[in-house]
N, CA, C and O atoms as a Tripos MOL2 file, in Angstrom:
@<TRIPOS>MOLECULE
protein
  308   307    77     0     0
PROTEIN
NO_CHARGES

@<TRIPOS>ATOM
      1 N         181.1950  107.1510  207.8990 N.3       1 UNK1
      2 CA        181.3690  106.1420  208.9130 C.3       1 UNK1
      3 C         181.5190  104.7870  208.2150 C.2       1 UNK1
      4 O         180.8780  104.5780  207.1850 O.2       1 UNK1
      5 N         182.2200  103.9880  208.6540 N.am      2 UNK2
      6 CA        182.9420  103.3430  207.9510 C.3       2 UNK2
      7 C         182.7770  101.8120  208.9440 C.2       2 UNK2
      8 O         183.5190  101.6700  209.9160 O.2       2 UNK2
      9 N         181.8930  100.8850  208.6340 N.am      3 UNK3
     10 CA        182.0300   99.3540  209.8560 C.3       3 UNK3
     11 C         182.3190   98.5670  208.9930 C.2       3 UNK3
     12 O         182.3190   98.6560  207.7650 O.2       3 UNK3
     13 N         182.7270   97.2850  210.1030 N.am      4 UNK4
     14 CA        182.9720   96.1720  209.2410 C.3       4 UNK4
     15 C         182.3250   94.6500  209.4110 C.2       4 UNK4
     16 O         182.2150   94.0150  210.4600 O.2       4 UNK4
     17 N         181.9260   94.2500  208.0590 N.am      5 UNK5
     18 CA        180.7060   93.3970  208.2870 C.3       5 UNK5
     19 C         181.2740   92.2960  207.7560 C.2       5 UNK5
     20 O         181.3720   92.6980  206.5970 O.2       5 UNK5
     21 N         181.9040   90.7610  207.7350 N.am      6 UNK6
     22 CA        181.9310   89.8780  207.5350 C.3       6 UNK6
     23 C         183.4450   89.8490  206.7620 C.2       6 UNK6
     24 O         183.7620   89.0300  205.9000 O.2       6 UNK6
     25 N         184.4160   91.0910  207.3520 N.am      7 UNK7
     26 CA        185.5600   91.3560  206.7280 C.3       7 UNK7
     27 C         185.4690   92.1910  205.7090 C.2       7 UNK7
     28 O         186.5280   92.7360  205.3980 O.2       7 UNK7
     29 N         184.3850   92.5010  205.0000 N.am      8 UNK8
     30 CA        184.9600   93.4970  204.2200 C.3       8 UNK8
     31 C         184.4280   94.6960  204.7100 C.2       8 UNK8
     32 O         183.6740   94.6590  205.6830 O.2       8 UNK8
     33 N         184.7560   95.8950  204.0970 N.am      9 UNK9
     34 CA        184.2540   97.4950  204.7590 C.3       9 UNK9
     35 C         183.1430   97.9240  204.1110 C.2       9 UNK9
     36 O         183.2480   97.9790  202.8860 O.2       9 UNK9
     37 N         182.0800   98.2530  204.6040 N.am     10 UNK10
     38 CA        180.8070   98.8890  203.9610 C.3      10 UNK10
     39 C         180.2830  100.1870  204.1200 C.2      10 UNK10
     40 O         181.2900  100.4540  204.7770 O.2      10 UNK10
     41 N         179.7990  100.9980  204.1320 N.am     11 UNK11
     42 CA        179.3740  101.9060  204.4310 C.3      11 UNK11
     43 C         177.7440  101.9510  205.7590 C.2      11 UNK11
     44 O         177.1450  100.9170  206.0560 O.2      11 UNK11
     45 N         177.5010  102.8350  206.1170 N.am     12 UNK12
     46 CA        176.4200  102.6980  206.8100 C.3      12 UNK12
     47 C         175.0130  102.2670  206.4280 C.2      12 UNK12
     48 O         174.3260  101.7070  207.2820 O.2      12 UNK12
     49 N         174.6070  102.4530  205.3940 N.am     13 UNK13
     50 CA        173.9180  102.0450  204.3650 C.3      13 UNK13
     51 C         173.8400  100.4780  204.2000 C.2      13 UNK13
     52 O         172.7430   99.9290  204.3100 O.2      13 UNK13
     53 N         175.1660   99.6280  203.8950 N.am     14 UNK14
     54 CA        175.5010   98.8720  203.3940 C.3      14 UNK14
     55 C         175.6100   97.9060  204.9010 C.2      14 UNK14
     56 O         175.6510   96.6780  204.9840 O.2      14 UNK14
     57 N         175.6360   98.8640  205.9510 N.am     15 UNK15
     58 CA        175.9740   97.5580  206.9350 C.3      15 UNK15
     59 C         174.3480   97.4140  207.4710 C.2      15 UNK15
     60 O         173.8610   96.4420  208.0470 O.2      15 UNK15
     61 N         173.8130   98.4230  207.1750 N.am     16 UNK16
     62 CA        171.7610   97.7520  207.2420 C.3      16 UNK16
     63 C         171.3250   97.0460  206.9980 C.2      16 UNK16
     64 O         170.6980   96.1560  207.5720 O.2      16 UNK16
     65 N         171.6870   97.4060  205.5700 N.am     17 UNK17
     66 CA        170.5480   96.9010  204.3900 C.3      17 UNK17
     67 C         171.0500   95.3470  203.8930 C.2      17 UNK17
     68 O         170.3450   94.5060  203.3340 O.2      17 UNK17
     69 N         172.2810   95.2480  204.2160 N.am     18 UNK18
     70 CA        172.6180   93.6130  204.0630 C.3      18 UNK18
     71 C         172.1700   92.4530  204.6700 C.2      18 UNK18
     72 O         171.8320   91.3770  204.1760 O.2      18 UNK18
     73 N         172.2330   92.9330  206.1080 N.am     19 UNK19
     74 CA        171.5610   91.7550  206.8590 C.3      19 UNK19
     75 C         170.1260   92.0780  206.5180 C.2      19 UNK19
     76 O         169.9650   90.8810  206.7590 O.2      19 UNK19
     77 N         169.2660   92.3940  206.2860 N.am     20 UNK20
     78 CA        167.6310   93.2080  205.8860 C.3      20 UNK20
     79 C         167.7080   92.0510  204.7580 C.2      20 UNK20
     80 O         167.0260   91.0350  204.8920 O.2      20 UNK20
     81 N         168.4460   92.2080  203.7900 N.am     21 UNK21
     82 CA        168.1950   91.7160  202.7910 C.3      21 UNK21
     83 C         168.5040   90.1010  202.6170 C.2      21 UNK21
     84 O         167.9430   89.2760  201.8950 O.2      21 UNK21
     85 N         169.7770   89.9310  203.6910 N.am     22 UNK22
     86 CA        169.4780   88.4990  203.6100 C.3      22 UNK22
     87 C         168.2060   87.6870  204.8020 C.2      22 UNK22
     88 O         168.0070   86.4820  204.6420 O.2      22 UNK22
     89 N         167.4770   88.3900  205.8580 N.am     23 UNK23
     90 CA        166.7890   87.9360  206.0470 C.3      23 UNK23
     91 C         165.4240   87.6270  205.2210 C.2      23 UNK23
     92 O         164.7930   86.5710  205.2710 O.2      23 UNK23
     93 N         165.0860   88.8410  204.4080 N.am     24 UNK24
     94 CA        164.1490   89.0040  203.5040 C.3      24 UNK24
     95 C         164.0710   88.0600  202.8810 C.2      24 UNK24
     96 O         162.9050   87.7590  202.6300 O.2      24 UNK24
     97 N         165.2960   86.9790  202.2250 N.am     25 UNK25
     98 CA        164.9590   86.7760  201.3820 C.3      25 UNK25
     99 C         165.3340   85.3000  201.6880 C.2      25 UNK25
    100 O         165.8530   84.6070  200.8130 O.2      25 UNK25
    101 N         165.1150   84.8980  202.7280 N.am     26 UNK26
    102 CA        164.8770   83.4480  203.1030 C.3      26 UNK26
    103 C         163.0670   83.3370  203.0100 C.2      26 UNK26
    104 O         162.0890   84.0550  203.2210 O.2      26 UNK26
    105 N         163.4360   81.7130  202.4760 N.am     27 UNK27
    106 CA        161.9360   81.2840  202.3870 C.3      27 UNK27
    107 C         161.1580   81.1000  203.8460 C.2      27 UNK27
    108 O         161.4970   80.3450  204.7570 O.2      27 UNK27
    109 N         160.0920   81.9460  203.8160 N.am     28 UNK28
    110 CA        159.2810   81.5610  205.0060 C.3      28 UNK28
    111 C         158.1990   80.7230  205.1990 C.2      28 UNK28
    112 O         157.2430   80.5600  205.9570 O.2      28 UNK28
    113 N         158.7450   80.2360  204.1790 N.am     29 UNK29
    114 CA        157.6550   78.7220  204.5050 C.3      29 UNK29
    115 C         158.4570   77.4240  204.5490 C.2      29 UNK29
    116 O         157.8680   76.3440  204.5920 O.2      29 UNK29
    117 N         159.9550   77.5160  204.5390 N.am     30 UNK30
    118 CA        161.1380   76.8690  205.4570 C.3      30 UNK30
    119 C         160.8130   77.0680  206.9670 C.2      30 UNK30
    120 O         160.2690   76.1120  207.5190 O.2      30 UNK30
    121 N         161.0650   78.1530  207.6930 N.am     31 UNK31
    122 CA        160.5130   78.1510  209.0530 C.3      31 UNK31
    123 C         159.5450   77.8420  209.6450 C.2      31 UNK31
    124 O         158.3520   78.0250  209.4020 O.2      31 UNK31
    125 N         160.2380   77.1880  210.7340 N.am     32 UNK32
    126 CA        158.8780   76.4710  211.3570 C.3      32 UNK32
    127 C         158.0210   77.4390  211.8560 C.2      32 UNK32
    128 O         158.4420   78.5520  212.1700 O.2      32 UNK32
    129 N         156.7830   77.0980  211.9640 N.am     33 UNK33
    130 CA        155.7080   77.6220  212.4840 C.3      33 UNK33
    131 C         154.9780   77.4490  213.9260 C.2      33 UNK33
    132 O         154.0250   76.7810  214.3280 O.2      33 UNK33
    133 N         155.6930   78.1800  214.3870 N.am     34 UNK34
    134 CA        154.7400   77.7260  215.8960 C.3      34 UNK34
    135 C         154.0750   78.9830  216.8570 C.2      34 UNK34
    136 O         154.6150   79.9010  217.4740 O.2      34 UNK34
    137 N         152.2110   78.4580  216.6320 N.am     35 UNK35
    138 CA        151.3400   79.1140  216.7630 C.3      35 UNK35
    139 C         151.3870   79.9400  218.1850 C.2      35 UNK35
    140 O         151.4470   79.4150  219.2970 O.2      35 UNK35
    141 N         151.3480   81.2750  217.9160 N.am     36 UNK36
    142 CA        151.2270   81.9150  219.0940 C.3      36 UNK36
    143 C         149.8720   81.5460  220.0050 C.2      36 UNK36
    144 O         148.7390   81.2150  219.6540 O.2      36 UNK36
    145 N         150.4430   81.7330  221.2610 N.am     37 UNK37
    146 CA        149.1690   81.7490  222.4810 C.3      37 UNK37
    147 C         149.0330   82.7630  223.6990 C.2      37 UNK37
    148 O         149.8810   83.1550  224.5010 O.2      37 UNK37
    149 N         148.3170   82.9170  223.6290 N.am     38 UNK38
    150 CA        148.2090   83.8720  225.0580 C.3      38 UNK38
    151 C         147.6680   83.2160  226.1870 C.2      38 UNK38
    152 O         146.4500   83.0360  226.2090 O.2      38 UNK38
    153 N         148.5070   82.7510  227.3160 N.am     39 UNK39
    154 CA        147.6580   82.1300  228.8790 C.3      39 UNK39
    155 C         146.8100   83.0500  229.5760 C.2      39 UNK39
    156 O         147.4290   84.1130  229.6110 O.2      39 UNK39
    157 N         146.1040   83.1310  229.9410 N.am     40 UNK40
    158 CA        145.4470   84.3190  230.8770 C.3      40 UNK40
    159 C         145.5380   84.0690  231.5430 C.2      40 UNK40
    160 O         145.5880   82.8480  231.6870 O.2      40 UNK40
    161 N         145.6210   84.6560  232.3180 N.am     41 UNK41
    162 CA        146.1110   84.9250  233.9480 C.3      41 UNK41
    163 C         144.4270   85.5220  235.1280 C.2      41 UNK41
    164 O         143.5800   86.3880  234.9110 O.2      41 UNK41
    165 N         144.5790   84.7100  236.1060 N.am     42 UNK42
    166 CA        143.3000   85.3270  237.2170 C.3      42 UNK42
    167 C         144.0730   86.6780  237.5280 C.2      42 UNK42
    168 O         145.1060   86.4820  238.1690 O.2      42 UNK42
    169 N         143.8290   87.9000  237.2450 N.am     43 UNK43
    170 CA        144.2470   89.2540  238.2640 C.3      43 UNK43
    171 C         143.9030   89.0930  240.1870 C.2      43 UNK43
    172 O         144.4300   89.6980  241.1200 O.2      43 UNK43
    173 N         142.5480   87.7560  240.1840 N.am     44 UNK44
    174 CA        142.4270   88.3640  241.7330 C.3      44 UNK44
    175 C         142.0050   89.7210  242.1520 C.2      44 UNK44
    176 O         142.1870   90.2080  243.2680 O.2      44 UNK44
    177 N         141.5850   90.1260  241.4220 N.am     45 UNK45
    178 CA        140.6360   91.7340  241.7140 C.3      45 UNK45
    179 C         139.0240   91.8170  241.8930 C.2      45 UNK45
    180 O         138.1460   91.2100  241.2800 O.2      45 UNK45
    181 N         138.9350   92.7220  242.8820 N.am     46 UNK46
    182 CA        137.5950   92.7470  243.4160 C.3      46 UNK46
    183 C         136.5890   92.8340  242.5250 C.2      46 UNK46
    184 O         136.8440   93.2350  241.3890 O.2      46 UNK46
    185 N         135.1710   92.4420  242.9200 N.am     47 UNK47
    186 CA        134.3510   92.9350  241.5870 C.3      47 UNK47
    187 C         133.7050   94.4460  241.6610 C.2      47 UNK47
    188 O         133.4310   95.0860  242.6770 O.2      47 UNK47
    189 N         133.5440   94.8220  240.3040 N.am     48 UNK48
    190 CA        133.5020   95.9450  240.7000 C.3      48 UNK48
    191 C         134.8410   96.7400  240.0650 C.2      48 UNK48
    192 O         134.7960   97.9540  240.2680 O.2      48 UNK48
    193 N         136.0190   96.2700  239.3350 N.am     49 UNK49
    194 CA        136.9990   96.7590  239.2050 C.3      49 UNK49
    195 C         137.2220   96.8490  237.6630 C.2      49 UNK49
    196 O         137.0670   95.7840  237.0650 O.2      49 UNK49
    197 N         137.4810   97.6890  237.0890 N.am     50 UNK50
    198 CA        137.5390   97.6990  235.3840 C.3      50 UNK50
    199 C         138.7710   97.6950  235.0700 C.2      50 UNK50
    200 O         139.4450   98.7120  235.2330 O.2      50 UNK50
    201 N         139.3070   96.5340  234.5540 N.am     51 UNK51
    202 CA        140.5260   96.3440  234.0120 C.3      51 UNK51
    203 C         141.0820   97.4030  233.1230 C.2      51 UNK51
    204 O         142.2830   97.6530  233.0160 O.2      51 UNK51
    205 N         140.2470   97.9240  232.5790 N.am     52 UNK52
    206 CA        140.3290   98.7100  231.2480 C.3      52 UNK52
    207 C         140.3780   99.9180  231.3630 C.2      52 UNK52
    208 O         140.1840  100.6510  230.3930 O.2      52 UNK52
    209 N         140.7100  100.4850  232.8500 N.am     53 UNK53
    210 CA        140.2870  101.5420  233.2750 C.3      53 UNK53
    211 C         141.3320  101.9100  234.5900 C.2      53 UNK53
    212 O         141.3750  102.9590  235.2330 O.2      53 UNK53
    213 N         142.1850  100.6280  234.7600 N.am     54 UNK54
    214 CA        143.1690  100.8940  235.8870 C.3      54 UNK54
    215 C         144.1890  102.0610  235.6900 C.2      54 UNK54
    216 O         144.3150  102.9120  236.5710 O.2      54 UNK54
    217 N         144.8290  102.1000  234.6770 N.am     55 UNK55
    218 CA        145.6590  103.7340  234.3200 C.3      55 UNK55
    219 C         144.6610  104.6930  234.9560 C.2      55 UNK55
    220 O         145.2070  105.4300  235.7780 O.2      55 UNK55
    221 N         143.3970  104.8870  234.8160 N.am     56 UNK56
    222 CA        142.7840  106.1970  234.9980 C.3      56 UNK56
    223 C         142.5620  105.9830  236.6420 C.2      56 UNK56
    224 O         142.2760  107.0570  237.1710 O.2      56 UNK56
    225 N         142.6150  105.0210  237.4490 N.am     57 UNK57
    226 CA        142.0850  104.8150  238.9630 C.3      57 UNK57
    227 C         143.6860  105.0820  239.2590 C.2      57 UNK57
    228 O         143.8730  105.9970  240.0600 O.2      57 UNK57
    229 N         144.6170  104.5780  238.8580 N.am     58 UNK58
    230 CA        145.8820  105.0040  239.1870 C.3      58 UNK58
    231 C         146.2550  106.3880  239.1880 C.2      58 UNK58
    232 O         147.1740  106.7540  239.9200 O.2      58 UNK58
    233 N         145.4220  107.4990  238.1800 N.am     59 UNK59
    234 CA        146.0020  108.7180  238.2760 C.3      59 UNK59
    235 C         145.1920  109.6580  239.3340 C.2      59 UNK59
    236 O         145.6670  110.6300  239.9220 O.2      59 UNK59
    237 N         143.7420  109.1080  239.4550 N.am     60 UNK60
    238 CA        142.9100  109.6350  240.2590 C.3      60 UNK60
    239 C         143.7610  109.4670  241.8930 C.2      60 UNK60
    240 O         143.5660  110.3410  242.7370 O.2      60 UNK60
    241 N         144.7760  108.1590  242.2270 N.am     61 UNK61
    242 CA        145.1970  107.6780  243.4170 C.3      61 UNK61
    243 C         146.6000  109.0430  243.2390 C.2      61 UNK61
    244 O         146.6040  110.0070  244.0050 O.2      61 UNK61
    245 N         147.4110  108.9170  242.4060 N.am     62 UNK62
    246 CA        148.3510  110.2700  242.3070 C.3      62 UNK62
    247 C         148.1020  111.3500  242.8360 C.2      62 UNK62
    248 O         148.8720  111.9520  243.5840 O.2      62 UNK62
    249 N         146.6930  111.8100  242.4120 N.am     63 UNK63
    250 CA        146.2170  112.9820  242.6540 C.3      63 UNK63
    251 C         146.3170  113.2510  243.8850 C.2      63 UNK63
    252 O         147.0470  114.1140  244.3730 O.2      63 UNK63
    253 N         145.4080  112.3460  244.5890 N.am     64 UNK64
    254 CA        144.8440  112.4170  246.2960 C.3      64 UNK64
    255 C         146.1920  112.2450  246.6620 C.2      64 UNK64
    256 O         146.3980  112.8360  247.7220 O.2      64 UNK64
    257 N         147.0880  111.7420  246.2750 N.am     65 UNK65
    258 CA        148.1700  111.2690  247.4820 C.3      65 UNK65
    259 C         149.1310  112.7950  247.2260 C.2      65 UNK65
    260 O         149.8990  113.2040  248.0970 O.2      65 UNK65
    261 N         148.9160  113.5640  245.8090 N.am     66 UNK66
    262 CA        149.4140  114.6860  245.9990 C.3      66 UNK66
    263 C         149.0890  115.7060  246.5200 C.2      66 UNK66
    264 O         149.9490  116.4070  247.0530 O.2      66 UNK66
    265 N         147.8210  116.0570  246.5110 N.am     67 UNK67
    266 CA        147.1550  116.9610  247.5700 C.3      67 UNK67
    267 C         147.0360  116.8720  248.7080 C.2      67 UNK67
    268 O         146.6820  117.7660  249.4760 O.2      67 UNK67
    269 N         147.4830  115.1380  249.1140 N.am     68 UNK68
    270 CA        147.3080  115.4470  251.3340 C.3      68 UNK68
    271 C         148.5650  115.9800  251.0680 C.2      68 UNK68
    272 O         148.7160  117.0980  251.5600 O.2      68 UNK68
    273 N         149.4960  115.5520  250.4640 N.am     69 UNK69
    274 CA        151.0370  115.6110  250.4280 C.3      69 UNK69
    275 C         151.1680  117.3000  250.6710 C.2      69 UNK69
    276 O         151.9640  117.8430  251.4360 O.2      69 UNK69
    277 N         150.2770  117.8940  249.9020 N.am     70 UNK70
    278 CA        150.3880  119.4220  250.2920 C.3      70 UNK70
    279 C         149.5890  119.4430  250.7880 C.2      70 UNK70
    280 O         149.9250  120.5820  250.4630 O.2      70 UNK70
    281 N         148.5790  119.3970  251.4210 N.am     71 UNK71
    282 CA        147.9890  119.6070  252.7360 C.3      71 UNK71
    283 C         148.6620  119.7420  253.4310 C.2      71 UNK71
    284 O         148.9330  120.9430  253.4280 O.2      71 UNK71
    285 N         149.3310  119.1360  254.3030 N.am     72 UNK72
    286 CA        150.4760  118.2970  255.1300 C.3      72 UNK72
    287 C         151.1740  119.5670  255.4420 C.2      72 UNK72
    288 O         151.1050  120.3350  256.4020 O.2      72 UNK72
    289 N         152.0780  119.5610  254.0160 N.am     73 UNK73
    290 CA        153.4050  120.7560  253.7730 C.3      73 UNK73
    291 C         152.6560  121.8110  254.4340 C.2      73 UNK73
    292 O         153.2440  122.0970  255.4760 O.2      73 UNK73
    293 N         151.3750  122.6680  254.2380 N.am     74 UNK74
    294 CA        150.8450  123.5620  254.6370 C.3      74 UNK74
    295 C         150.7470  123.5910  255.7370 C.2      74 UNK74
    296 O         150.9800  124.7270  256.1490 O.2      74 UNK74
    297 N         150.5710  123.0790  256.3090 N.am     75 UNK75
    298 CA        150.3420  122.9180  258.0880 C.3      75 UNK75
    299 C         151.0260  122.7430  258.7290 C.2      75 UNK75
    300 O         150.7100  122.7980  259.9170 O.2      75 UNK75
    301 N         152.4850  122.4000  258.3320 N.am     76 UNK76
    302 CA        153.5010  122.5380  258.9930 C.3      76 UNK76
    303 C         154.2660  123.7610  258.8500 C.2      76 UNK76
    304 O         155.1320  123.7410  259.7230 O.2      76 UNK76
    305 N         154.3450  124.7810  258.1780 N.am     77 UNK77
    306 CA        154.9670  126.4760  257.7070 C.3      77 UNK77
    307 C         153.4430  127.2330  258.3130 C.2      77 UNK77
    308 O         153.2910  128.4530  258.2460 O.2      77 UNK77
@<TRIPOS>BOND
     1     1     2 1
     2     2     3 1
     3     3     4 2
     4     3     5 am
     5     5     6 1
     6     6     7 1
     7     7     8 2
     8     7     9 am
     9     9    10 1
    10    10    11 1
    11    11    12 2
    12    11    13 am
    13    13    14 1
    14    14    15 1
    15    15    16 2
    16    15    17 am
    17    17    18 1
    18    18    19 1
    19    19    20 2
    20    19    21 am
    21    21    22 1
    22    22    23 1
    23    23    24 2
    24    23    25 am
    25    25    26 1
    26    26    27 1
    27    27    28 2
    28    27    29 am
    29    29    30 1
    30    30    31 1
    31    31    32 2
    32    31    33 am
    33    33    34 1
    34    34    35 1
    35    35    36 2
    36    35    37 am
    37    37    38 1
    38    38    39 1
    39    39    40 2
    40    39    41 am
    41    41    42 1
    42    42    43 1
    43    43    44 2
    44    43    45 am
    45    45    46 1
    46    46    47 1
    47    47    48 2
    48    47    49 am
    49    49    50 1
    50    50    51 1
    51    51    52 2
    52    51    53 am
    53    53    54 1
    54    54    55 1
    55    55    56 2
    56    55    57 am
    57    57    58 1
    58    58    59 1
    59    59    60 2
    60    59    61 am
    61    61    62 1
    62    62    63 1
    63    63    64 2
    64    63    65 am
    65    65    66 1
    66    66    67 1
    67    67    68 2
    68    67    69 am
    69    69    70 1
    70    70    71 1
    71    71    72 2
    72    71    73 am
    73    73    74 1
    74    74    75 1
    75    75    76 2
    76    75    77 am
    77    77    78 1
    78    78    79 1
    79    79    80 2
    80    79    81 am
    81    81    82 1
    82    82    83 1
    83    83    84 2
    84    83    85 am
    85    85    86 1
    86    86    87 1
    87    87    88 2
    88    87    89 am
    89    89    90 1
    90    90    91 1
    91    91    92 2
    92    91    93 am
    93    93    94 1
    94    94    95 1
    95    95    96 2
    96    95    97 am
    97    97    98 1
    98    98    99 1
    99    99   100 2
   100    99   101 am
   101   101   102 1
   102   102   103 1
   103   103   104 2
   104   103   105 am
   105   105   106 1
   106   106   107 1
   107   107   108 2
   108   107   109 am
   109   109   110 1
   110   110   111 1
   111   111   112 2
   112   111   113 am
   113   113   114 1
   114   114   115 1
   115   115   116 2
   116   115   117 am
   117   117   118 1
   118   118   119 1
   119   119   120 2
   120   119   121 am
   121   121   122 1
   122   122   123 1
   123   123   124 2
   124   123   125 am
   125   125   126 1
   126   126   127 1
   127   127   128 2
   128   127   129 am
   129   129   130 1
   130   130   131 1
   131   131   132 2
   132   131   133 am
   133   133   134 1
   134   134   135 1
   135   135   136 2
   136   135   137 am
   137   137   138 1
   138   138   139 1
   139   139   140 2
   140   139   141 am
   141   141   142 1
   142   142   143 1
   143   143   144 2
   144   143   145 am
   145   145   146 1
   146   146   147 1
   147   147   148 2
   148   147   149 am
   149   149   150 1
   150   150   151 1
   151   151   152 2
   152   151   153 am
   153   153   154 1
   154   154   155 1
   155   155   156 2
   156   155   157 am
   157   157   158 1
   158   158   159 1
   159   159   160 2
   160   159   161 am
   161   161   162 1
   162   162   163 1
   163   163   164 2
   164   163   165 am
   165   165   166 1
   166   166   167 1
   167   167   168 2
   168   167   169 am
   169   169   170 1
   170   170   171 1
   171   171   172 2
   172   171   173 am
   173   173   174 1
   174   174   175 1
   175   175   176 2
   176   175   177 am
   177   177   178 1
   178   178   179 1
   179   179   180 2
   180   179   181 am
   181   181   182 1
   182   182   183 1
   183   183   184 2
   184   183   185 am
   185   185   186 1
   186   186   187 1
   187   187   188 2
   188   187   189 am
   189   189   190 1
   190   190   191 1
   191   191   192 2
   192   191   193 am
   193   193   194 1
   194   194   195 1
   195   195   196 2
   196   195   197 am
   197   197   198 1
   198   198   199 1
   199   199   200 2
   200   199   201 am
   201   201   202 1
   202   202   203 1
   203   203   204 2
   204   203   205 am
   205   205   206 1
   206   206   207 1
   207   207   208 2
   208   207   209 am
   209   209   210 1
   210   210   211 1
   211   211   212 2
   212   211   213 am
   213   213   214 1
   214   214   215 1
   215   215   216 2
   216   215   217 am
   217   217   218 1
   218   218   219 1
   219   219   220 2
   220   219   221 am
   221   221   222 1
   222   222   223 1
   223   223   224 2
   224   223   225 am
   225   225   226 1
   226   226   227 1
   227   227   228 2
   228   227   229 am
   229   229   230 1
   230   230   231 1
   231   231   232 2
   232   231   233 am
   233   233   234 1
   234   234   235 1
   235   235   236 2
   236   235   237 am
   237   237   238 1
   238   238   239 1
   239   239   240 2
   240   239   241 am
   241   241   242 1
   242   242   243 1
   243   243   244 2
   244   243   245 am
   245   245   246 1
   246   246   247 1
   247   247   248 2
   248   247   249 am
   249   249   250 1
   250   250   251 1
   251   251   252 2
   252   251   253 am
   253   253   254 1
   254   254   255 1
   255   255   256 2
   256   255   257 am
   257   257   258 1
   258   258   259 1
   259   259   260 2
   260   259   261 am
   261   261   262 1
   262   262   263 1
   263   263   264 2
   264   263   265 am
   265   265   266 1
   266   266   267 1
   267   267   268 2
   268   267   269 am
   269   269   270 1
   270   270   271 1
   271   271   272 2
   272   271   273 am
   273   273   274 1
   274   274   275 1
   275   275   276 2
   276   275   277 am
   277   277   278 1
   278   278   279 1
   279   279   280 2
   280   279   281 am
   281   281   282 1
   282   282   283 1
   283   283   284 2
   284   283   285 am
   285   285   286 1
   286   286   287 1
   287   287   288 2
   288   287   289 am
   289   289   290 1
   290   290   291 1
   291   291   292 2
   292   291   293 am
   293   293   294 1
   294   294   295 1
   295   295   296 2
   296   295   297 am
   297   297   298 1
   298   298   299 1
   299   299   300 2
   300   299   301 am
   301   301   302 1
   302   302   303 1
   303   303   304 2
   304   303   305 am
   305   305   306 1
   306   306   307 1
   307   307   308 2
@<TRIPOS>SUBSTRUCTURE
     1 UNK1         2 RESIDUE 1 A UNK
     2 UNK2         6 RESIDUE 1 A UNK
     3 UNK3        10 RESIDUE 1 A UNK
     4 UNK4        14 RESIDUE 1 A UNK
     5 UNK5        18 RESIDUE 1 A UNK
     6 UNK6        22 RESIDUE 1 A UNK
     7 UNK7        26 RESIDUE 1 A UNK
     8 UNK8        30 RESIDUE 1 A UNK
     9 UNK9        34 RESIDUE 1 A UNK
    10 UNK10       38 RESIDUE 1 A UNK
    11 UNK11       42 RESIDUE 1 A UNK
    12 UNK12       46 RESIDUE 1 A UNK
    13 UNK13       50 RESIDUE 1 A UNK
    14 UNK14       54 RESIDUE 1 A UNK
    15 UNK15       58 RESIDUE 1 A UNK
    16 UNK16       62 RESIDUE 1 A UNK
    17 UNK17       66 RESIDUE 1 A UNK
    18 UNK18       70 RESIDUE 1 A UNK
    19 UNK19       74 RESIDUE 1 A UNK
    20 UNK20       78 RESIDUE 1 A UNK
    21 UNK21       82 RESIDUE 1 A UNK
    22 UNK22       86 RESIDUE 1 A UNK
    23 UNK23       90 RESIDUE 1 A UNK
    24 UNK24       94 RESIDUE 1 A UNK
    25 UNK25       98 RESIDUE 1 A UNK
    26 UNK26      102 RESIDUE 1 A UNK
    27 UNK27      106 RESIDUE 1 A UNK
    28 UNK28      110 RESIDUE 1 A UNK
    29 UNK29      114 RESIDUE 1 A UNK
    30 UNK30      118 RESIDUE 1 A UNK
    31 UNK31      122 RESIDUE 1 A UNK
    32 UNK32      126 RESIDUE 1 A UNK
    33 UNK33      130 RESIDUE 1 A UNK
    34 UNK34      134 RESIDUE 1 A UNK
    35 UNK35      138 RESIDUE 1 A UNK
    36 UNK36      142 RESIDUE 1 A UNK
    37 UNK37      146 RESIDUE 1 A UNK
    38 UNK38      150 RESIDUE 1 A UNK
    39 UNK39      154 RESIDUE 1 A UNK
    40 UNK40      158 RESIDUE 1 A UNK
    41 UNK41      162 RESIDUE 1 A UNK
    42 UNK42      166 RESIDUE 1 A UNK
    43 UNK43      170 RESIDUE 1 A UNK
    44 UNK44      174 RESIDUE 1 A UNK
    45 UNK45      178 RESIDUE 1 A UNK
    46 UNK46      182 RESIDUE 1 A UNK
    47 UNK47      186 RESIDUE 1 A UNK
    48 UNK48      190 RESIDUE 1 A UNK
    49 UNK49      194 RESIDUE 1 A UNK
    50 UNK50      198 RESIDUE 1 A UNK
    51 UNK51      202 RESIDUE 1 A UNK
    52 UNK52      206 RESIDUE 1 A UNK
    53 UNK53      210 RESIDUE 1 A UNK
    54 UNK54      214 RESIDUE 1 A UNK
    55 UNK55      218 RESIDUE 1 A UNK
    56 UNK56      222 RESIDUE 1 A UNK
    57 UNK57      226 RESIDUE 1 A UNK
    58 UNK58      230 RESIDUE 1 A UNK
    59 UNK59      234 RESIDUE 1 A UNK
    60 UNK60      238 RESIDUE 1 A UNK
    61 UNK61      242 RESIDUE 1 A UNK
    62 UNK62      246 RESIDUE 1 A UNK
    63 UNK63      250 RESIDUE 1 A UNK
    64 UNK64      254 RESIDUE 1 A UNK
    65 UNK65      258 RESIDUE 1 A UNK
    66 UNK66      262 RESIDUE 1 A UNK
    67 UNK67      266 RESIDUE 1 A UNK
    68 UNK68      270 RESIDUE 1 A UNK
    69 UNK69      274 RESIDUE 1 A UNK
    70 UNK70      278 RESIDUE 1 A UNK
    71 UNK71      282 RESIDUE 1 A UNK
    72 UNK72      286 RESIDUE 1 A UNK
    73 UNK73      290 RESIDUE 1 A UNK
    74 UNK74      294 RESIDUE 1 A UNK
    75 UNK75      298 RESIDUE 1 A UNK
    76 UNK76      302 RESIDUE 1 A UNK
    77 UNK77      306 RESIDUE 1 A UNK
């Protein structure tokens, strides 16, 4: 496979590892630096509620809503 990178033809290999290498090898202490932050946010959730734990209250809610779901089906056949 055969691309083409800045006019001339490289190989697949060659069309990677070039841009890789010219980012690599800029000075990073030329770039500016600007400090990451995280805002937090209010959720607004009841107390009583474990953030850390919502995936697992979400699958427990799957469940129930799949079993009336066949409940349901059953009682109608």
């Amino acid at each position: 496979m055969k691309l083409r990178i800045g006019g001339k033809k490289n190989d697949s290999t060659d069309a990677l590892n070039v841009p890789l290498r010219r980012g690599s090898s800029e000075d990073p202490a030329s770039a500016p630096k600007k400090r990451f932050r995280v805002e937090p946010h209010s959720l607004g959730l009841r107390p009583g509620i474990n953030v850390r734990r919502l995936n697992q209250l979400l699958d427990q809610l799957d469940v129930q809503t799949f079993i009336a779901k066949r409940r349901a089906s059953r009682k109608k056949h």
